[in-house]
Structure formats: structure tokens, C-alpha cells
C-alpha positions in Angstrom: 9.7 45.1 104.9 12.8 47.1 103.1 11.7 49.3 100.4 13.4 47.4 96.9 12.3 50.4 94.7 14.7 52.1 92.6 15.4 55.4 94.0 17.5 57.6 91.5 18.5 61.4 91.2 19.2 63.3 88.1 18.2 67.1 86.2 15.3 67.6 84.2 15.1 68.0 80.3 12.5 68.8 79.2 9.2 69.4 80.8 6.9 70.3 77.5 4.5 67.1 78.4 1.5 67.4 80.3 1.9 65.6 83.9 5.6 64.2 82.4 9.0 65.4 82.6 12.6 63.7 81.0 15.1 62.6 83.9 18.8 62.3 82.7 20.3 59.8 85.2 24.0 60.2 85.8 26.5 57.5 87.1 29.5 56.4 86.8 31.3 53.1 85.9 34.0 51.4 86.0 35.4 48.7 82.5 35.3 46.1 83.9 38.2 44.8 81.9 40.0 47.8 81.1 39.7 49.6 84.5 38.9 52.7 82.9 35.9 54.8 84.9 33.1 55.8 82.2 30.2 57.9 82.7 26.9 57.1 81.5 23.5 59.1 80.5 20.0 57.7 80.8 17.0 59.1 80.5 13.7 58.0 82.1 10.3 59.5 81.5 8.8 60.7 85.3 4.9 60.7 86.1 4.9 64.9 87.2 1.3 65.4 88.9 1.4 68.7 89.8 3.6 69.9 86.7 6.1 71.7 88.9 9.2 70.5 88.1 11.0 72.5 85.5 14.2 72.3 83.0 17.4 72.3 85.5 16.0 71.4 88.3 17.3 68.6 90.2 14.7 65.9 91.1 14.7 62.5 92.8 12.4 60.0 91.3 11.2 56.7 92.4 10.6 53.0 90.2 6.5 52.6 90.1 4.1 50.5 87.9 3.4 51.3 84.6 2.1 54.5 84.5 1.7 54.8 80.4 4.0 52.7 77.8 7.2 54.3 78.4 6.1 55.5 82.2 7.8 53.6 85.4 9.0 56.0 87.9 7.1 58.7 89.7 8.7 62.3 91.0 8.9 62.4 94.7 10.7 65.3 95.5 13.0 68.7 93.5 16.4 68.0 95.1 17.2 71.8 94.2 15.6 74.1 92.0 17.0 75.6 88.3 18.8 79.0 88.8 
């Protein structure tokens, strides 16, 4: 079976919650009457087990069941650390 979960990468806001960090999501777009290309933000709270990723760092996450009431993806891996 093909895996249909929502795989995304972004960077890490904030990390001040316990087992949680702030993913801002970046992609681009195009109008889709205008033509012009837009970039859009969004920001998805990620279930952190281990507490390891940090503000900066580059992480891929991965859509999950709810986890709390905002909670629906889970960190799988840090892409590439904060310098």
C-alpha cells in the first residue's frame, strides 16, 4: 500500500513546549488568475518525543492522528541542524 501521509519540511519556531515544537511550512504558489507566484507561511504544531529539536533547525514532519487538540503531525527526522 502507498503511504498517503502528508510528508512536509520546514524550520522550527519555537520549541518552549514540553514534547512540542512550531513548524513554519514554506511553499510557493502560483494566482491562479493573475499568474503571479506567491509565497505562503503555515505553521503546524509537531509531537517532539525526545525534545531535541531546537529554534532553526530544519525538520521534516509527518501527518498523524490527533495527538492533542491542535496536534496532527509527528517529527520524524532534523533535516539540518541550527548554526
Amino acid at each position: 500500500m502507498r503511504e498517503q501521509r502528508k510528508r512536509l519540511v520546514g524550520v522550527v519556531t519555537s520549541d518552549k513546549m514540553d514534547k512540542t515544537v512550531i513548524v513554519e511550512v514554506s511553499t510557493t504558489k502560483r494566482h491562479r488568475v493573475y499568474g503571479k507566484v506567491m509565497r505562503l507561511r503555515k505553521k503546524y504544531k509537531a509531537h517532539d518525543e525526545a525534545n531535541e529539536a531546537r529554534v532553526g533547525d530544519r525538520v521534516e514532519i509527518i501527518e498523524s492522528k490527533p495527538i492533542s487538540r491542535h496536534k496532527r503531525f509527528m517529527l520524524t527526522s532534523i533535516v539540518e541542524r541550527a548554526k
